[in-house]
Structures are given as C-alpha cells and as structure tokens.
C-alpha positions as CSV (number, residue, x, y, z in Angstrom):
1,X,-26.2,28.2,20.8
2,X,-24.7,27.2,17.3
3,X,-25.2,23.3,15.6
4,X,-22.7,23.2,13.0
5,X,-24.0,20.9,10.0
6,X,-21.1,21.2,7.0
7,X,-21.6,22.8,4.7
8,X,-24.4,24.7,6.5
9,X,-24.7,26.4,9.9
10,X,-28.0,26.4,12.2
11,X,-27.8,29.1,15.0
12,X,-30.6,29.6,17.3
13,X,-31.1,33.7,17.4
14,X,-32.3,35.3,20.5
15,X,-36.2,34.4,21.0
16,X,-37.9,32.1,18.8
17,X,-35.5,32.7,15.9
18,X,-33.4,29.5,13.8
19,X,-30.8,31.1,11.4
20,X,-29.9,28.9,8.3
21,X,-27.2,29.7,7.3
22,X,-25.3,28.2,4.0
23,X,-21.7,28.1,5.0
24,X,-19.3,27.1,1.3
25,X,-18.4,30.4,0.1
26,X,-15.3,29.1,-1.5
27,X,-17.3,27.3,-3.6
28,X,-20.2,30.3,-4.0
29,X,-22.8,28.5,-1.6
30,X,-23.5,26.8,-4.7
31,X,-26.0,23.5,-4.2
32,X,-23.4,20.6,-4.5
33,X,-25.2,17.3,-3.3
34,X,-23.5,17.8,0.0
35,X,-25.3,21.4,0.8
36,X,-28.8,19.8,-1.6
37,X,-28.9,17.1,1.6
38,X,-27.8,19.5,4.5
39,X,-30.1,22.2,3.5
40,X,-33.4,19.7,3.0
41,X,-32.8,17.8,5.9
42,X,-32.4,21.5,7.6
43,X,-35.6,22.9,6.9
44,X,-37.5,19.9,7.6
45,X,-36.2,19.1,10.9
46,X,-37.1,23.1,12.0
47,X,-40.5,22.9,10.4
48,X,-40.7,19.9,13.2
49,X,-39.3,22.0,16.1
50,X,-42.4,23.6,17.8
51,X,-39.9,26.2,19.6
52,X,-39.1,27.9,16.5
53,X,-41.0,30.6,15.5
54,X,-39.3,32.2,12.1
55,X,-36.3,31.1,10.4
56,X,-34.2,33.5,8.4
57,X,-32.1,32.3,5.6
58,X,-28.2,33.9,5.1
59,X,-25.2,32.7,3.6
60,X,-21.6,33.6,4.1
61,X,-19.2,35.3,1.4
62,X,-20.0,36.9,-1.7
63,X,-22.5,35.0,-3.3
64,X,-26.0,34.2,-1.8
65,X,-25.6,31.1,-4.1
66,X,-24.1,30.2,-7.6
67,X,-26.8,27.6,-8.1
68,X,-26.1,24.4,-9.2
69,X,-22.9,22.2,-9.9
70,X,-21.1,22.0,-13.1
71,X,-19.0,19.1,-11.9
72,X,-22.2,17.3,-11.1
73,X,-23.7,18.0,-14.2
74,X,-21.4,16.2,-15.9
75,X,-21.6,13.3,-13.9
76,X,-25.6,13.4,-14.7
77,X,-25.1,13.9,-18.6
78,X,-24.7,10.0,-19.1
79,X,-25.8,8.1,-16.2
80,X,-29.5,7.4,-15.6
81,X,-29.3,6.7,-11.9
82,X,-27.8,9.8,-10.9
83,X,-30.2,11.5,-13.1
84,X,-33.0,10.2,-11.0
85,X,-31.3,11.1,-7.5
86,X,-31.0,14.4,-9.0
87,X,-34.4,15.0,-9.7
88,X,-35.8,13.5,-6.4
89,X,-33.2,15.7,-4.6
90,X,-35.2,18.6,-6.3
91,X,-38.1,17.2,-5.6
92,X,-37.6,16.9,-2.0
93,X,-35.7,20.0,-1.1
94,X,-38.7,22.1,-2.9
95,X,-41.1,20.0,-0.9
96,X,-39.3,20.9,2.2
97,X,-39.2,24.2,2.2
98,X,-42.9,24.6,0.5
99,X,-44.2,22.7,3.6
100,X,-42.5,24.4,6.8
101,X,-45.3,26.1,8.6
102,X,-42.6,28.6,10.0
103,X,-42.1,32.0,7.4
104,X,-38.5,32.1,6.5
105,X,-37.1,35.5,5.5
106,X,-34.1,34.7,2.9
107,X,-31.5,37.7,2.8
108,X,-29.5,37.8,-0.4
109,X,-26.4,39.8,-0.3
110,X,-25.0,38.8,-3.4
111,X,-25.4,36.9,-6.8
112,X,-28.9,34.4,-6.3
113,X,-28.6,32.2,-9.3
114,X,-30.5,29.0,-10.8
115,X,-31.5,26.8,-8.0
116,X,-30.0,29.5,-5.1
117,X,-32.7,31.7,-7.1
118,X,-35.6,29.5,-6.6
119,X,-34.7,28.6,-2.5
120,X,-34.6,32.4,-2.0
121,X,-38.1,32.9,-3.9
122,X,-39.8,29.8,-2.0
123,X,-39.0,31.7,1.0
124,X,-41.5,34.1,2.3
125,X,-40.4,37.5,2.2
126,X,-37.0,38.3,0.5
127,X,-34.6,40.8,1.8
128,X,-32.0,42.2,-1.2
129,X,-29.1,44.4,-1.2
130,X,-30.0,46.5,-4.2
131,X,-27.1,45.3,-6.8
132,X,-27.1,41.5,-6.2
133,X,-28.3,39.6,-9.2
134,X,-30.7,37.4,-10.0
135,X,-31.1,34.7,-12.0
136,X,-32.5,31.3,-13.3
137,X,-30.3,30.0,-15.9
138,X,-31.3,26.9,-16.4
139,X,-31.9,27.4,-20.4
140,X,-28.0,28.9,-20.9
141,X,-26.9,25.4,-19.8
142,X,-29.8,23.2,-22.0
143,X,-31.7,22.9,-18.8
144,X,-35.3,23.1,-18.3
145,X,-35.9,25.0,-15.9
146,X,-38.4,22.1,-14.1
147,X,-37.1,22.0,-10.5
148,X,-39.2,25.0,-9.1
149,X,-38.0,27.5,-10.8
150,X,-41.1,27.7,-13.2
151,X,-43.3,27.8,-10.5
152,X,-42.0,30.0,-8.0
153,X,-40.7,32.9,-10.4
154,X,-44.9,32.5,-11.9
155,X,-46.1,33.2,-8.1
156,X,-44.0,36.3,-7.6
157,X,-44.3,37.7,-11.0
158,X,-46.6,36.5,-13.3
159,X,-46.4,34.5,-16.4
160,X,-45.0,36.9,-18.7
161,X,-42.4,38.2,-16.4
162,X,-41.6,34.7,-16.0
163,X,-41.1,33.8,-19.4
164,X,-39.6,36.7,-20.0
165,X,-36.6,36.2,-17.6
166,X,-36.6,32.2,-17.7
167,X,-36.9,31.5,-21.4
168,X,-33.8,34.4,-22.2
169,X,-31.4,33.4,-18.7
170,X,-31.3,36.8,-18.2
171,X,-30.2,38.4,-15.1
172,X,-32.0,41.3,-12.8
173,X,-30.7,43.6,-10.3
174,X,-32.6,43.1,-6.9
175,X,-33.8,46.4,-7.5
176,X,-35.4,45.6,-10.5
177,X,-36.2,42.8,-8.9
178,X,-38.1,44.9,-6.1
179,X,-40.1,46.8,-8.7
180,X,-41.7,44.1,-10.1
181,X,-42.4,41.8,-7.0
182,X,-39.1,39.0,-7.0
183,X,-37.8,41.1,-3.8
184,X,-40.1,42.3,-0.7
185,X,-37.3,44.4,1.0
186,X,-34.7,46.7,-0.1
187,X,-31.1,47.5,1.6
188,X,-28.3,49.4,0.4
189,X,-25.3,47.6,1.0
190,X,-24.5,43.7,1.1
191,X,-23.9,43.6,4.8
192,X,-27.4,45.0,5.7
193,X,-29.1,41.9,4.5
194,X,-28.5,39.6,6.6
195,X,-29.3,42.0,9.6
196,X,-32.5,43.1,7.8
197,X,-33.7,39.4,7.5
198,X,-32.8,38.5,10.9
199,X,-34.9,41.8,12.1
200,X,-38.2,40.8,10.4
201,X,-37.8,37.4,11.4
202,X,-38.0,38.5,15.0
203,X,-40.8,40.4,14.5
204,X,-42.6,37.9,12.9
205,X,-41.6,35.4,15.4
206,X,-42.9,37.9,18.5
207,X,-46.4,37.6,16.7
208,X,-49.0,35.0,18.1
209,X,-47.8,31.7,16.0
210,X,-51.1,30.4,15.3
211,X,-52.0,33.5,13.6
212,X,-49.1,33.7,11.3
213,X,-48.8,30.1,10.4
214,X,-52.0,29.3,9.4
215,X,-52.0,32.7,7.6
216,X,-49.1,31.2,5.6
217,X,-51.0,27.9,4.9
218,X,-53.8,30.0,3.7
219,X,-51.4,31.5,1.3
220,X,-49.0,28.8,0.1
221,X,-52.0,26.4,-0.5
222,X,-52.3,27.8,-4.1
223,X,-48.9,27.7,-4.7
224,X,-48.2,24.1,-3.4
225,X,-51.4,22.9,-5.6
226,X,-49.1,24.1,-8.7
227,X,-46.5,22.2,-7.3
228,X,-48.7,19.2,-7.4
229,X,-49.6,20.1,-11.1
230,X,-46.1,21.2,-12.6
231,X,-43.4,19.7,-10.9
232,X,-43.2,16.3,-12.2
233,X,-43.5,17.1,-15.3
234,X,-40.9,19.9,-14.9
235,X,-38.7,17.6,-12.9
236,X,-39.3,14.8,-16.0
237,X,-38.4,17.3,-19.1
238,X,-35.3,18.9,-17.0
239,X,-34.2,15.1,-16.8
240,X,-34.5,14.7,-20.7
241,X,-32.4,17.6,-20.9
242,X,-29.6,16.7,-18.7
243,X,-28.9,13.9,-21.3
244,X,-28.6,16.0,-24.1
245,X,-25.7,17.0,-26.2
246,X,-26.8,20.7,-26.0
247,X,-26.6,20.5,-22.3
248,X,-23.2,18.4,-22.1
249,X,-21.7,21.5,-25.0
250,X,-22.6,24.1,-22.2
251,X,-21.4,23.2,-19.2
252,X,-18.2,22.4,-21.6
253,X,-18.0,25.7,-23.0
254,X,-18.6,27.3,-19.9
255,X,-15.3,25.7,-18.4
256,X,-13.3,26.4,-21.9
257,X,-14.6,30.0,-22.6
258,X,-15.8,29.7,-26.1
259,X,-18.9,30.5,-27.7
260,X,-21.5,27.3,-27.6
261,X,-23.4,25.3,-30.4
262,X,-25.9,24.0,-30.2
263,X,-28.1,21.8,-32.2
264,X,-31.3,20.7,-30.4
265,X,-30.3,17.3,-29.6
C-alpha cells in the first residue's frame, strides 16, 4: 500500500514498517517549503498511528538531501514575515521528529547536507554508504547554524567535534563519519542503504513496542531538554543572520561562481 504526498512518498512495508520517503531528486531532496510541510506533517501524523512500529527514512536519486533553498533564501534576506515562517517551520519540523515515539532509521545514500544533515542525525540510528558526505553549512552561507543543527551534531559527537565541523562548513565522508559516532551503520555501495535501513527497521519493529519506545523516551529526554534550552535562541540568531549582507553575498556568489566578501554586517 503506497500514499503518495508530493514531494514525499509514505509506503507501508511489510509488518509494522512506514517508509518515508523524500521523493524531489531533480531538485536534490532539498527542503523547499513544499517538502519542510510534507515531511513535518509526515512524521507527526505516523508518530499518531499506533499500527506503526518503526519508520525508516530514504530518499530517491542521488542526494539524500542538498539542504536548504537558495531561492528561498533570498526571499527571506529582506522580508520579516517570511523570516518568521521560516524559523517556526524549523521549529516545528525538529519538534516533530524529536517527539515520534516510533525509532526511525534514516539511510543516506548520497550527499546529507545542512538541514538534510540535521533530519538524518535526529533520527535514531543512521545507515551510510561509506562515500556520501556530510555536512552542515550553515556558516559558508552567513547562517547560524540555529535550526538543530547545533544540537544534534553535540549529541552524536561532542562539542569539539561539533565546533570543529560546524564553525569551518566542512564536509565528512560517512566513514569518517562512522568513526567518530555521526553514522551507526556502514554499507558499501549507495544502493545498500536504503535496504539496510529498511532491514533494522523491521527488526526493531518485531521487538515488543513498549519496550523500545519507552527505551527511546528514556534516551531522547536529554536531548529534547537541550532543545528546550538552545533552540530559540539558535532559531533567533540564525534569523538575524538571514538579514545580513554577508548572508545575501553568499547565496549570490554561490549562484555566480566567484570568490565571496564578506564584511560582518
């Protein structure tokens, strides 16, 4: 049975299995308002829907998810309003996923970058393929990087490891990624990820449900209690920044191919 939501697709797998699975790869999966709704309203309504039992997360094409919209971006640099239903979209798609009592298992088969980084690593176990690459670039575009990603890159790595690979923009390699605790499951190619994801979901979905999901409260209780301390004021410095010049001369240069400037205002 398959309930087809543009730009995402929700299949129900054999069992107690829901598959999410973000459907644009013309466009990179990236998180366009259109797929920031879908995917929110998504995850809430299955964290409602006592039948399912796990939920893995898969994506078609190339890219697990380019992160967030240029075009968008633009639109926010000098309008207020949009600003604001930018930040609560962050705020309520983090929220979401933080609060399904289902574990979701997120396979990324290609690039995982910005705000497709920090859905993959809100997830609860993450299947790679060992050369995708992962990112949260938030600062290379005059960003802060205030809608989760702060918080969830912490969690799995630590503070320093955080810093170091949020404050630079720099990319890893899922392996990489593995060794120091961003990934929880290794594969080979690209095409074994989604398989691999759906195969632990299953598992976990055979186990009693009780068990498992109040294991997982247990467990995300500390991390949703540094949602409630970070996230607004993440959410209130990342909108400063999308009114800044350095921001607007980023996503420009990005489009144009030359080298940015930028000034600190």
């Amino acid at each position: 049975m398959s309930e087809q939501t543009a730009p995402l697709r929700i299949v129900r797998l054999d069992g107690d299995v829901a598959e999410v699975v973000l459907d644009q790869p013309q466009l990179l999966n990236r998180f366009d308002t259109a797929l920031h709704h879908a995917f929110t309203e998504a995850i809430a309504a299955l964290g409602r829907d006592l039948s399912v039992r796990a939920i893995a997360l898969t994506s078609t094409g190339s890219a697990f998810s380019a992160g967030g919209d240029f075009d968008a971006m633009r639109l926010a640099h000098g309008d207020p309003a949009i600003q604001r239903r930018t930040v609560a979209d962050a705020r309520h798609l983090l929220e979401a996923l933080l609060g399904v009592p289902q574990p979701i298992v997120a396979a990324i088969q290609g690039p995982a970058i910005g705000l497709g980084a920090t859905v993959a690593l809100s997830c609860d176990s993450v299947v790679a393929a060992r050369g995708a690459r992962i990112a949260d670039p938030h600062v290379s575009v005059g960003l802060v990087a205030g809608d989760g990603g702060a918080i969830v890159w912490e969690a799995a790595v630590g503070i320093l490891r955080a810093k170091r690979y949020l404050l630079s923009g720099d990319p890893l390699d899922a392996e990489t990624g593995y060794a120091i605790g961003l990934v929880t499951d290794l594969v080979d190619q690209p095409d074994e990820a989604a398989p691999a994801a759906r195969e632990l979901a299953t598992r976990i979905a055979a186990l009693p449900p009780l068990a498992v999901q109040g294991t997982k409260q247990v467990l995300n209780r500390g991390l949703r209690r540094r949602v409630g301390e970070l996230l607004e004021l993440g959410l209130a410095l990342e909108q400063q920044t999308m009114a800044s010049a350095d921001h607007l001369e980023a996503v420009n240069t990005f489009g144009e191919r030359r080298t940015p400037t930028f000034t600190g205002n």
